[in-house]
C-alpha positions in Angstrom: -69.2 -125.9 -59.1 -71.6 -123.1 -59.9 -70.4 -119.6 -61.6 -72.1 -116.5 -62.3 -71.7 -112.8 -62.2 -73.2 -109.8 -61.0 -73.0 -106.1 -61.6 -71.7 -104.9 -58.7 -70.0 -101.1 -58.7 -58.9 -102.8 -52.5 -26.8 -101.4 -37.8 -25.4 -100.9 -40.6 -25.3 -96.9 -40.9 -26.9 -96.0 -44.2 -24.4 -98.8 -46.1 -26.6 -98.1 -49.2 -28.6 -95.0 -49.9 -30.7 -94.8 -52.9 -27.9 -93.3 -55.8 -29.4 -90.5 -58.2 -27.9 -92.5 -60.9 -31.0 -93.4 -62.0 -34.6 -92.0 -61.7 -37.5 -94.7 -61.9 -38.7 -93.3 -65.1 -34.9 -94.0 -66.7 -34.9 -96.3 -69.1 -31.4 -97.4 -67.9 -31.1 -99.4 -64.9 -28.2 -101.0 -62.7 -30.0 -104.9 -63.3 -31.3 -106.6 -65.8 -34.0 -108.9 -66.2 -33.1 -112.4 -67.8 -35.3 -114.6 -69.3 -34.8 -117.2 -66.5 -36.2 -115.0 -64.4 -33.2 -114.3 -62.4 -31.6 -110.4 -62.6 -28.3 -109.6 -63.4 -25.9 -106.6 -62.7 -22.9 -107.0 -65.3 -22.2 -103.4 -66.0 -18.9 -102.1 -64.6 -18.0 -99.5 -66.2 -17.1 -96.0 -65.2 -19.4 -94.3 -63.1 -21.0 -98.0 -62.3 -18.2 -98.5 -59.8 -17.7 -98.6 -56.4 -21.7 -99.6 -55.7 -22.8 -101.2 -52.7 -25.8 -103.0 -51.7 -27.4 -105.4 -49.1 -29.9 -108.3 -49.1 -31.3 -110.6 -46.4 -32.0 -114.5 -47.3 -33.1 -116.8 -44.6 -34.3 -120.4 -43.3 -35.8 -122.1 -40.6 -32.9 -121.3 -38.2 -31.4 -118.6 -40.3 -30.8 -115.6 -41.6 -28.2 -113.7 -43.5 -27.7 -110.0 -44.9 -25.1 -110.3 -47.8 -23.9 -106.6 -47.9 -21.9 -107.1 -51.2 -20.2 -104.7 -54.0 -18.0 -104.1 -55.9 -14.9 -101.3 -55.7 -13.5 -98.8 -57.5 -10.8 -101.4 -58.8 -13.6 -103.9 -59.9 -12.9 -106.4 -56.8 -15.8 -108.3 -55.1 -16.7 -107.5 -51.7 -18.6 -108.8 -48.8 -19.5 -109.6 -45.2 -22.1 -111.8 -44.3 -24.2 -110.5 -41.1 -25.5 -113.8 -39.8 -28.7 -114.0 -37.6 -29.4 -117.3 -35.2 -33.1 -116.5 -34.2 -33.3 -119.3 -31.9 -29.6 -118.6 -30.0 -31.6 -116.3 -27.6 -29.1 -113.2 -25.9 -29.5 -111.5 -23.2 -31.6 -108.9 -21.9 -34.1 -111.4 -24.0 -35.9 -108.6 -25.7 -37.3 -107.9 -29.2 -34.0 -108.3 -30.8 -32.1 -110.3 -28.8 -30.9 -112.9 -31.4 -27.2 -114.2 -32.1 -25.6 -111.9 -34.6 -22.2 -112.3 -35.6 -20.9 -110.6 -39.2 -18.2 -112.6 -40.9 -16.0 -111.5 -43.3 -13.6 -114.6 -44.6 -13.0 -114.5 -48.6 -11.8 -117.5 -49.8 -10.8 -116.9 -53.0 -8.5 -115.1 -51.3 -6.7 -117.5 -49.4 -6.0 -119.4 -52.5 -2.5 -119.7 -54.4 -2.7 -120.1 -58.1 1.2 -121.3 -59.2 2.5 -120.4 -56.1 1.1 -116.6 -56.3 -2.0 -115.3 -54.7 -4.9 -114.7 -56.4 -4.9 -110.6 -57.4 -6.2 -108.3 -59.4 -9.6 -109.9 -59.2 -12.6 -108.1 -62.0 -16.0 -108.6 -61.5 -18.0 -110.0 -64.3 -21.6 -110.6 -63.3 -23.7 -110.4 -60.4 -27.0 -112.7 -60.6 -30.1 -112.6 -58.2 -32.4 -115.8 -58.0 -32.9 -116.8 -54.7 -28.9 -116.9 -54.5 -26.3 -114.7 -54.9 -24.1 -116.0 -57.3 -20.9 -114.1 -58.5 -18.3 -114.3 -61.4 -15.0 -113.1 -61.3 -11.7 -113.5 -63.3 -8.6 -113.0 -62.1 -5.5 -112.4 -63.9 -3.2 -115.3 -63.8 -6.4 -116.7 -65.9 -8.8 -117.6 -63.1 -12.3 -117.6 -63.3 -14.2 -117.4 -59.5 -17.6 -118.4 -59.1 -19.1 -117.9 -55.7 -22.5 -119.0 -54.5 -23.8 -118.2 -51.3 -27.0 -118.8 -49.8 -29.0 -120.2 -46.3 -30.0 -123.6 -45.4 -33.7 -123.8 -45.8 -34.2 -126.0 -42.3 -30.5 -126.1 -40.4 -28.7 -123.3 -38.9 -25.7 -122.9 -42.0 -25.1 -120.3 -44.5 -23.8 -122.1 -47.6 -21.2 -120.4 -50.0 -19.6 -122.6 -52.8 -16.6 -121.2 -54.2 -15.6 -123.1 -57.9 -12.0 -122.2 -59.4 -11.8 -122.6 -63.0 -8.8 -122.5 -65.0 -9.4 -120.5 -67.9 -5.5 -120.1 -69.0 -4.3 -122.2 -72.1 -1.5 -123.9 -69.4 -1.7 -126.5 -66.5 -1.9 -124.3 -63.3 -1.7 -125.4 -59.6 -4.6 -124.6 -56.8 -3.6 -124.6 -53.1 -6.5 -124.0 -50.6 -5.3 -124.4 -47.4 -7.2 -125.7 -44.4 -9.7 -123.4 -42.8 -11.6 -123.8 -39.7 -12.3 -121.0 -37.0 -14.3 -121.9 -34.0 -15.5 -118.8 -31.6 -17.4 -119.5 -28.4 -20.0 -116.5 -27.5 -19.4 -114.8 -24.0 -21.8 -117.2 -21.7 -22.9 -114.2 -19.8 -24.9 -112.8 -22.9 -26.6 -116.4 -23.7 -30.0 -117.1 -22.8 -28.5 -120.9 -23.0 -24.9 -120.0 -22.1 -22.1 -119.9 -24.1 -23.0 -120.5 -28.0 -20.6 -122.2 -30.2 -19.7 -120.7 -34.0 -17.9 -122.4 -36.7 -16.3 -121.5 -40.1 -15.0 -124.9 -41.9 -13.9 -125.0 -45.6 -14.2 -128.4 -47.1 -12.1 -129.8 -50.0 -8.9 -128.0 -49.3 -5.7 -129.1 -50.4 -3.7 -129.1 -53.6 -5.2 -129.4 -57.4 -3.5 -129.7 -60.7 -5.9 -128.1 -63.1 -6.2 -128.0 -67.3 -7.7 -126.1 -69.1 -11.4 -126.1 -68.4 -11.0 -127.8 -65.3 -12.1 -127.0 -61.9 -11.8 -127.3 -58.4 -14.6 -126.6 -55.9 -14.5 -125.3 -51.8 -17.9 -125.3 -50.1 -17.7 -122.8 -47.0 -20.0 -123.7 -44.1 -21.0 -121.0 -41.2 -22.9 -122.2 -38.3 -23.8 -122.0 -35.2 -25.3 -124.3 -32.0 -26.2 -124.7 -28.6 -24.6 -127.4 -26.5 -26.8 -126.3 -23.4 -29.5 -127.2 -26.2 -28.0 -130.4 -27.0 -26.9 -129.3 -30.2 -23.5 -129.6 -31.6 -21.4 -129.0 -34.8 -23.1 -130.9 -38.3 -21.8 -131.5 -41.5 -24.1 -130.6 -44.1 -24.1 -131.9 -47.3 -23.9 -129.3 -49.3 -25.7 -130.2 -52.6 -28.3 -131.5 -50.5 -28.7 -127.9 -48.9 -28.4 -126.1 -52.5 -31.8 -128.9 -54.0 -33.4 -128.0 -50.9 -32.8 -124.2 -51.6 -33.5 -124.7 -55.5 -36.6 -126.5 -54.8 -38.1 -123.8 -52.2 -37.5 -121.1 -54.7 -39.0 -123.4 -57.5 -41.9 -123.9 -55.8 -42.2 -120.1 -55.0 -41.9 -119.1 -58.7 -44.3 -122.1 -59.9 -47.2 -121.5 -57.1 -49.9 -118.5 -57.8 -48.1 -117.3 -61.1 -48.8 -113.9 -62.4 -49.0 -113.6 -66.2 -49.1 -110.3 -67.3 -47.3 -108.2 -70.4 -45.2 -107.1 -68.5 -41.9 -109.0 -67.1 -40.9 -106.8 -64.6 -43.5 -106.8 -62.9 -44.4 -110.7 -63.2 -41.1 -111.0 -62.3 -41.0 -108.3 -59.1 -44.3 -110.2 -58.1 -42.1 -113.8 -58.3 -39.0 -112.1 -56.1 -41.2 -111.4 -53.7 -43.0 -114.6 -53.2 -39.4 -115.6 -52.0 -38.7 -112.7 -49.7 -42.2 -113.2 -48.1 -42.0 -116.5 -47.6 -38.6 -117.9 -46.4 -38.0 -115.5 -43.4 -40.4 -118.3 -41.2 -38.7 -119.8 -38.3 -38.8 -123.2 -36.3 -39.2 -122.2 -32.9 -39.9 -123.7 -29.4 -43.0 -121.6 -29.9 -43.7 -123.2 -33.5 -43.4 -122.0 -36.9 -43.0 -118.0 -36.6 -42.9 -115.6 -39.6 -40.3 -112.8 -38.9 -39.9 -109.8 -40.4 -36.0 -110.0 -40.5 -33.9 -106.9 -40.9 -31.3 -108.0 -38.3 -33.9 -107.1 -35.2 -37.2 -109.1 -35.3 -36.8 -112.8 -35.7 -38.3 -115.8 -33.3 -41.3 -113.3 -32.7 -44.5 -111.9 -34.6 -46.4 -108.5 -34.7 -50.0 -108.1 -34.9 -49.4 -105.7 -38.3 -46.6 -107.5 -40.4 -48.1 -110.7 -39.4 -51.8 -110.9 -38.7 -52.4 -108.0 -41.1 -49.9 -108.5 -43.9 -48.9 -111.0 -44.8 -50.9 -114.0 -43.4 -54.1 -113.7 -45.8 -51.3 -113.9 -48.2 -50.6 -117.6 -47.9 -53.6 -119.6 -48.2 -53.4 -117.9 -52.3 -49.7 -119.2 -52.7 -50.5 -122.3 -50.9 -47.7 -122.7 -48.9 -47.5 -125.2 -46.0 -45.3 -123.4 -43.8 -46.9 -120.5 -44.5 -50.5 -121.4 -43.9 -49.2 -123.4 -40.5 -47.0 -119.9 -39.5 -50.2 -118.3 -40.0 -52.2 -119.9 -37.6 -49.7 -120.9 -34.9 -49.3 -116.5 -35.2 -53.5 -115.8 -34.9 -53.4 -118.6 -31.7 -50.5 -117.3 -30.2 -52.3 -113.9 -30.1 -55.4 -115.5 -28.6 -53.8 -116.1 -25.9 -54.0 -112.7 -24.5 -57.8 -112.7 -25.1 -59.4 -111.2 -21.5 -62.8 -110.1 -20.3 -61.2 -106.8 -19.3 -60.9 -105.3 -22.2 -57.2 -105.2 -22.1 -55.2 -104.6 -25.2 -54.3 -108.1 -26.8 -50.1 -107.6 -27.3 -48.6 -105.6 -30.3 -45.7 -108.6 -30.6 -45.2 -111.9 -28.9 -41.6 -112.6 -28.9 -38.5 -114.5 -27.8 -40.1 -117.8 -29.1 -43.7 -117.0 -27.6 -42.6 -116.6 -23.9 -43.1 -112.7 -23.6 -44.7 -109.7 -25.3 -44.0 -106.3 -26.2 -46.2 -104.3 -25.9 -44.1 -100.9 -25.7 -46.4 -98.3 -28.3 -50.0 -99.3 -25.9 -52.6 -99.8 -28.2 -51.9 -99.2 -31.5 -55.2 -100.5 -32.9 -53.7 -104.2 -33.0 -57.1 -105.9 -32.3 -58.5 -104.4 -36.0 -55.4 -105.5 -37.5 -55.9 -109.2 -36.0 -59.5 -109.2 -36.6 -58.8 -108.2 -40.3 -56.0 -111.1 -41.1 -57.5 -113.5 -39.0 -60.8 -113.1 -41.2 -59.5 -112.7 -44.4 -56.9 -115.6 -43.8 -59.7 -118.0 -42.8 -62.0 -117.5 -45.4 -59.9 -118.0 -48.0 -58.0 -120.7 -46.2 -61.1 -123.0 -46.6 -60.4 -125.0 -43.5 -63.7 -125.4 -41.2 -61.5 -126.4 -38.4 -59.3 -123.8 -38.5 -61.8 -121.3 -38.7 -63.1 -122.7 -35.7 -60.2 -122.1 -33.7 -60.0 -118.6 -35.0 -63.5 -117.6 -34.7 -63.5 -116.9 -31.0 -60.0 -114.5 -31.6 -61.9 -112.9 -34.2 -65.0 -112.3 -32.5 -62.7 -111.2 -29.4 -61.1 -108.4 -30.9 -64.6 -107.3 -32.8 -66.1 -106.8 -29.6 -62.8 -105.3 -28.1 -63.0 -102.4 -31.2 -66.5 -101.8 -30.7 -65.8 -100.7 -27.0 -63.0 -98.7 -27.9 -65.4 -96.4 -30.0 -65.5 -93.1 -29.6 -68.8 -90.3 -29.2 -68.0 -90.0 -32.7 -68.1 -93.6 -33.6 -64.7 -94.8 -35.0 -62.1 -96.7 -32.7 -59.5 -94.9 -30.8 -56.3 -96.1 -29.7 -53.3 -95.4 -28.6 -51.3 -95.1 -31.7 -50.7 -96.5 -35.3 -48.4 -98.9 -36.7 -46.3 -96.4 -37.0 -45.5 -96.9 -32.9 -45.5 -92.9 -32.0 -43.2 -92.0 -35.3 -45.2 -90.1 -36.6 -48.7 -88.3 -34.7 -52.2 -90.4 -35.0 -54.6 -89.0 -32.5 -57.0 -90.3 -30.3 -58.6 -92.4 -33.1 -57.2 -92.8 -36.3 -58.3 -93.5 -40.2 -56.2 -97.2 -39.9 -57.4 -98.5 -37.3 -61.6 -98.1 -38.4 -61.0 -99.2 -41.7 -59.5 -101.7 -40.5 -62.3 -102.7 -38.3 -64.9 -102.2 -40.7 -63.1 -104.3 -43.3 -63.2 -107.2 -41.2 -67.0 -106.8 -40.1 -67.9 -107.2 -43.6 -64.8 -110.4 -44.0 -66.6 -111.8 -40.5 -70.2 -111.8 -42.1 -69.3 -114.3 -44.7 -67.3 -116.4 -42.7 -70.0 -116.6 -39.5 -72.4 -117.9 -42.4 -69.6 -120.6 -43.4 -69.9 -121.5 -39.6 -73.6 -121.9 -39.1 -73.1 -118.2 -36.4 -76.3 -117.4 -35.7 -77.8 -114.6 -38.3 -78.9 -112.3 -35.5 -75.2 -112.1 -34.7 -74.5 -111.7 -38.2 -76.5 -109.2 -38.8 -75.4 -107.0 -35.8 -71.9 -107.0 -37.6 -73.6 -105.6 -40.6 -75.1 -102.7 -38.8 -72.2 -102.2 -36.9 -70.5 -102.0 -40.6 -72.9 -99.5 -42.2 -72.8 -97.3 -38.9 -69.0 -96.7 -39.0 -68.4 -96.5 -42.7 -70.6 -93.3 -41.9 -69.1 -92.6 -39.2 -65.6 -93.1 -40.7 -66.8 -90.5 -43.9 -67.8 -87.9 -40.8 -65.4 -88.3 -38.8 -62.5 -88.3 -41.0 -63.6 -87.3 -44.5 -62.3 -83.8 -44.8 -60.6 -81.1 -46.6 -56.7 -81.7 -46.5 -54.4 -79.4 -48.1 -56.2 -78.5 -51.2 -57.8 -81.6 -51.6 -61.1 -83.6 -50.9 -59.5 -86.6 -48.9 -59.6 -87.6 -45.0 -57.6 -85.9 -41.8 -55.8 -89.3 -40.6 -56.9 -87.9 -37.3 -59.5 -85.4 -35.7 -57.0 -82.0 -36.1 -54.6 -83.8 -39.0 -53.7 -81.1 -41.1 -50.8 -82.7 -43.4 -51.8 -85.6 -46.5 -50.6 -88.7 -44.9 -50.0 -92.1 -46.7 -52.2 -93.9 -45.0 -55.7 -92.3 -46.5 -55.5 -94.9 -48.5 -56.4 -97.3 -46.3 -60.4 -97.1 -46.9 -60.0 -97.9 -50.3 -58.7 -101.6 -49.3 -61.5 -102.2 -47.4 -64.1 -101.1 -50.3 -65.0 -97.3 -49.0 -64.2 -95.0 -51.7 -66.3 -92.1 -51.2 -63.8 -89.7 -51.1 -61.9 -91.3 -54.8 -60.9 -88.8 -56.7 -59.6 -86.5 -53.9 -57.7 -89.0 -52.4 -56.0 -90.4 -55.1 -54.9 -87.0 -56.2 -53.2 -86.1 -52.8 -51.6 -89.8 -52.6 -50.3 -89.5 -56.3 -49.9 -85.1 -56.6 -49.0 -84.1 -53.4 -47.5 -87.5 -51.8 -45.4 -89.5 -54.1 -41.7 -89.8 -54.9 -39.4 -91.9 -56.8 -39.5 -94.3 -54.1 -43.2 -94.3 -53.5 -45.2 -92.3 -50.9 -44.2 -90.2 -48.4 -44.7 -91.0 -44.7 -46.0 -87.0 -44.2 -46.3 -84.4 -46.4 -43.2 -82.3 -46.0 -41.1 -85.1 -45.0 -38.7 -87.2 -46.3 -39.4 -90.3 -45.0 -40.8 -93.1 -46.4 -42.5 -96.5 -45.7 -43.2 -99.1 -48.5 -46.1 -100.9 -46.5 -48.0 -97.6 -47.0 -47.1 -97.2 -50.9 -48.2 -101.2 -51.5 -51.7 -100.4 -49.5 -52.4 -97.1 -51.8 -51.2 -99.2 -54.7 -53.2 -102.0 -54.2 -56.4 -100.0 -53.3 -56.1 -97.3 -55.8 -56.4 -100.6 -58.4 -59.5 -101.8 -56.2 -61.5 -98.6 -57.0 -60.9 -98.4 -60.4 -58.6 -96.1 -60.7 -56.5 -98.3 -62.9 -54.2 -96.4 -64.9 -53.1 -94.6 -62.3 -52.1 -97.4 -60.3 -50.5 -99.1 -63.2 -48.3 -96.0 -64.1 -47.1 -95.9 -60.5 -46.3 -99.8 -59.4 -44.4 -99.8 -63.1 -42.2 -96.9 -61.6 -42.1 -98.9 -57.9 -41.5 -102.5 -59.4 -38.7 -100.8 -61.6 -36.8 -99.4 -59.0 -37.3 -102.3 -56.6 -36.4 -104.8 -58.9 -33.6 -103.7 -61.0 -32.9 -100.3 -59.7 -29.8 -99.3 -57.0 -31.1 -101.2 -54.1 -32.8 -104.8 -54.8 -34.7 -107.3 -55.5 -37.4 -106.8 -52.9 -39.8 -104.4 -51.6 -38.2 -102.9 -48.3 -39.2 -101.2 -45.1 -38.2 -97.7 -45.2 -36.1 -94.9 -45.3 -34.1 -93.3 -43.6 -34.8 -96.0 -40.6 -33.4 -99.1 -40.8 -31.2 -98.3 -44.2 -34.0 -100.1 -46.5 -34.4 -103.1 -45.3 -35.7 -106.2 -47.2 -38.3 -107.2 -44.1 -40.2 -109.5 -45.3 -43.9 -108.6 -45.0 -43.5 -106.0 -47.2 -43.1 -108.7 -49.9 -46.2 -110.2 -49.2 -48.2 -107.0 -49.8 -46.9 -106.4 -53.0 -47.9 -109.7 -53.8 -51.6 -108.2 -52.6 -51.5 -105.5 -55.0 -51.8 -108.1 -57.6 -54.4 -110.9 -56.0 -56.5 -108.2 -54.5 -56.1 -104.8 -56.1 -55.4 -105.9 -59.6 -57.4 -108.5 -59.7 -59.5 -107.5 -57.5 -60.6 -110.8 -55.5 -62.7 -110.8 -52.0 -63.5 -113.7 -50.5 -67.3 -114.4 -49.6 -67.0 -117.9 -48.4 -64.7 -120.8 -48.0 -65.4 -122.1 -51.8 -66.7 -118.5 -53.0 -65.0 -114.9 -54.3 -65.9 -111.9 -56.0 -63.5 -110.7 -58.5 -63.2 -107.0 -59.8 -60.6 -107.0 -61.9 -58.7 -103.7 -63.2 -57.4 -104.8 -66.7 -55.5 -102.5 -68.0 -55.9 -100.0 -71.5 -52.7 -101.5 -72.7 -53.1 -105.0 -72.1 -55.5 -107.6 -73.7 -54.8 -110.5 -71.4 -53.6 -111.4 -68.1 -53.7 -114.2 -65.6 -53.6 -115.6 -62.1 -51.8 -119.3 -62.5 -51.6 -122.5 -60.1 -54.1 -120.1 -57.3 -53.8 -122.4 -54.3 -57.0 -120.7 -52.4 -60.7 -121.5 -51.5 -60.1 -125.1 -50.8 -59.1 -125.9 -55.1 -56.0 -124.8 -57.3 -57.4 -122.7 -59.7 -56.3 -120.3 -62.8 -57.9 -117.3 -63.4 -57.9 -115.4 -67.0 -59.1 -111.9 -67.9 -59.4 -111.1 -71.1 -60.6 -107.9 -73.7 -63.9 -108.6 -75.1 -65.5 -106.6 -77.5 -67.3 -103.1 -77.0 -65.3 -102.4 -74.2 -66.0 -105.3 -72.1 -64.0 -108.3 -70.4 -64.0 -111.7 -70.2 -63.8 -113.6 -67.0 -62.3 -117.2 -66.7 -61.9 -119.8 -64.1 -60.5 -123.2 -64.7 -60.5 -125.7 -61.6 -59.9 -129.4 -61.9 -60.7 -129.6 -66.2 -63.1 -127.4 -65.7 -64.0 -123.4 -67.0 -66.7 -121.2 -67.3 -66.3 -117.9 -68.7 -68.7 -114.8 -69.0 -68.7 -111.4 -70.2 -69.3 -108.2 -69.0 -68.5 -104.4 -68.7 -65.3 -103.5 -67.1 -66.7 -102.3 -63.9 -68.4 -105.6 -63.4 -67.7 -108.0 -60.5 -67.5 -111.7 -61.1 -68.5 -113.9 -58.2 -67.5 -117.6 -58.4 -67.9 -120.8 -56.4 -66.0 -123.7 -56.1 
């Protein structure tokens, strides 16, 4: 191992809508942090009551949104919208996956002495990779309910434990409970699909005090065309399986900061980004979720978000989702220059491809590098190199007179106007000619090749200034298109990708002019918003040093995410889609932290860079368990004296440390 440094200057109709109870910068919230890291709501109180909110959990074959709350009489409420990805409808499309909602409460088909159980009071909510729920009833009941999805079979779980809390014997009756539903055959990709409800454990109970009876509530579904058929899970095998997934999300690439809310908004999301991967015919699939896109991948939320995630977090499924995501796009590679696909769905046997172009072969080419590199794995990098190069070449002949890549579209898909060529799209690109120079070298690429990548890298980061770099409302920032004359979110895309000519300007429009309590605006003027967008500016406002900045504003977004009116987890936007928790969003708030805050770009498959932005305000802070670069590593950052920091890498009972100013970038090998 060798370390130096160098000095070297990134439909459910609007079922919750954010509430004005509370600001970002209130120092009252609905949830509280707990020091297990889990967050609780137990506040129900006048003017706390009726709230309502929704999250989305998932497994290999399943996904659920809870949409849960609590009235105006203190009673629990929910319905379970539960997703099959791999019970294919019909017209198979982007979104054609089995969704049934299902609204059975069984505390309520209980009798407690005879009576049924009434007058039911809410007295905590708790978050930690399950929704569990307490409640106490009058007759001198406590409920607990815990509900959550099979990490590998097709079964939401819910455990429902009564617990006499009365001074007298009382008598539990659960009666039997078992609906089965058959789907209509016509609107089956595999014919009719079979759905089942059973409630275990029912029958009569004689409690004391301080005793307890328990129901476990199973929901699933199958395909007999499939040769599937009805299981019987076990259902504290299911909740080890689920306890030992979020365990191992929590315990893998640990942020230690001073802060708990936002080490513990940076732990929620490891879960969100990483359980909504599903077991398809196609292999292993990362979804965004949100009751539409499941069994199917997209060349931004996957190839560009949140696949150079994984390799950090070390994740197995992830790391295999990743790759089976970048091959399944090679397959459209042509010598025609024809767009590779937006999405591959339905399992990998079509495409959509509905927006044209919308500059998917720079997001590819920009995972696909970044993933490999710090992936570390020579023969995966070799199967990705030809995609890579593919979509390289594909960008270059998609430049314009001026010399930055047109397309279609954006991400965005038409929402919102992007021009012939937009700012996206060429950072993008160039980003991933500087990420395809260090991994060509890894791969013994010949240098002339190499070095055509660089010159094609110094020619459109000029050409990117000129083209885009403009005056925009007041401020010294870039048009997101030739003729763009509103601040858009996405200027901050250069900064990711190490361009920050215009800094200042920009950073004043994203921050001045564009931000809200719930991050940036889409447009200037509108009202719509897009977390993706805030997370980007976020995590490259930290890349160019613009530190304090960025700390003041992902304290006011982790707040509101984590414990605010609608949580735990970063969502898509608003008003489309009512906020939902998709999960690639997840994984780029992760990025704000491994590459913004800290500030780490991989030059090699045992090399990085690090820039890190420490804080005024904190002395200390650390990357834990790091998975990456072929090694699991920790890195520390720590004040020094006379203004300086101190960076520290540990790797198998190893560290070396050294000093320098706080603009300095630390480059380590492995």
């Amino acid at each position: 191992m060798f370390f130096k440094f160098k000095f070297v200057f990134y439909s459910f109709v609007i079922f919750f809508i954010v509430s004005s109870a509370f600001s970002a910068d209130d120092s009252a919230t609905r949830w509280t942090l707990q020091d297990d890291g889990s967050i609780v709501w137990n506040n129900f109180s006048t003017g706390m009551i009726p709230h309502k909110d929704h999250i989305e959990a998932s497994g290999e074959q399943i996904s659920t949104v809870l949409r849960y709350g609590v009235d105006e009489k203190g009673s629990f409420e929910l319905e379970r919208s539960v997703v099959w990805p791999m019970l294919r409808t019909i017209p198979n499309n982007t979104h054609a996956s089995l969704t049934v909602r299902f609204n059975v409460d069984v505390p309520s088909l209980a009798s407690v002495n005879g009576k049924p159980l009434v007058d039911e009071r809410v007295r905590s909510i708790r978050l930690n990779g399950f929704l569990i729920v307490a409640s106490e009833f009058k007759v001198g009941v406590r409920v607990t309910r815990k509900i959550f999805p099979s990490t590998t079979g097709p079964f939401v779980c819910e455990r429902v434990v009564l617990e006499n809390i009365s001074d007298k014997m009382i008598e539990v009756v659960m009666p039997e409970y078992r609906k089965v539903t058959q789907t209509d055959s016509s609107q089956g990709v595999n014919g009719s699909y079979t759905l089942v409800e059973q409630l275990t454990n029912a029958g009569k109970a004689t409690l004391s005090p301080g005793e307890r009876s328990c129901y476990d509530l199973i929901i699933q579904g199958f395909s007999e065309e499939k040769g599937e058929s009805e299981k019987t899970p076990d259902f504290d095998v299911e909740e080890r399986a689920r306890v030992a997934f979020v365990d191992e999300m929590w315990n893998s690439l640990v942020v230690e900061t001073p802060e708990k809310i936002l080490n513990a908004a940076f732990a929620f999301s490891k879960i969100r980004a990483s359980e909504s991967i599903y077991r398809t015919a196609g292999g292993l699939m990362h979804g965004p979720g949100g009751e539409s896109y499941y069994a199917a991948i997209w060349a931004n939320d996957q190839a560009e978000y949140v696949n150079p995630f994984f390799p950090f977090l070390g994740y197995k499924t992830g790391n295999e989702s990743a790759l089976n995501s970048y091959l399944h796009f090679a397959r459209y590679m042509n010598d025609e220059h024809k767009p590779i696909p937006s999405s591959i769905i339905a399992e990998g046997i079509d495409i959509w491809n509905g927006a044209g172009d919308r500059g998917d072969a720079a997001m590819i080419a920009y995972g696909a590098a970044r993933y490999a590199l710090v992936r570390a794995d020579e023969s995966e990098a070799r199967q990705l190199w030809p995609l890579i190069v593919w979509c390289l070449d594909y960008c270059k002949y998609k430049l314009n007179d001026a010399g930055v890549v047109a397309s279609d579209c954006d991400e965005l898909e038409r929402r919102f106007p992007a021009g012939s060529a937009n700012l996206c799209t060429s950072a993008l690109y160039y980003d991933a000619l500087v990420s395809v120079g260090y991994l060509g070298k890894e791969l013994g690429v010949d240098s002339e090749q190499l070095d055509g990548y660089a010159n094609d890298a110094a020619e459109l980061r000029a050409n990117i200034e000129k083209y885009f770099g403009a005056n925009v409302g007041g401020f010294e920032t870039y048009q997101y298109y030739d003729g763009c004359k509103k601040l858009r979110s996405w200027i901050c895309v250069p900064f990711i990708a190490g361009i920050d000519e215009r800094k200042e300007g920009t950073i004043d429009a994203l921050f001045k002019k564009l931000w809200t309590k719930d991050g940036l605006l889409t447009e200037e003027g509108s009202k719509t918003f897009w977390d993706r967008s805030t997370l980007y500016a976020l995590r490259g406002v930290f890349a160019v040093g613009a530190t304090e900045q960025a700390l003041e504003h992902l304290r006011l977004y982790s707040k509101t995410r984590l414990l605010g009116e609608h949580v735990p987890y970063p969502i898509e936007a608003w008003p489309e889609g009512s906020q939902r928790h998709l999960s690639a969003e997840s994984g780029l708030y992760c990025r704000v932290y491994t590459e913004g805050l800290f500030g780490i770009r991989p030059t090699g498959f045992h090399s990085f860079d690090v820039k890190p932005r420490l804080p005024k305000e904190w002395d200390r802070m650390a990357l834990r368990n790091v998975r990456g670069f072929g090694k699991t590593f920790d890195l520390v950052v720590e004040r020094a004296e006379n203004g300086n920091i101190t960076a520290t890498l540990s790797v198998d009972g190893f560290s070396s440390s050294s000093t320098a100013h706080e603009d300095a970038s630390f480059s380590f090998g492995l």
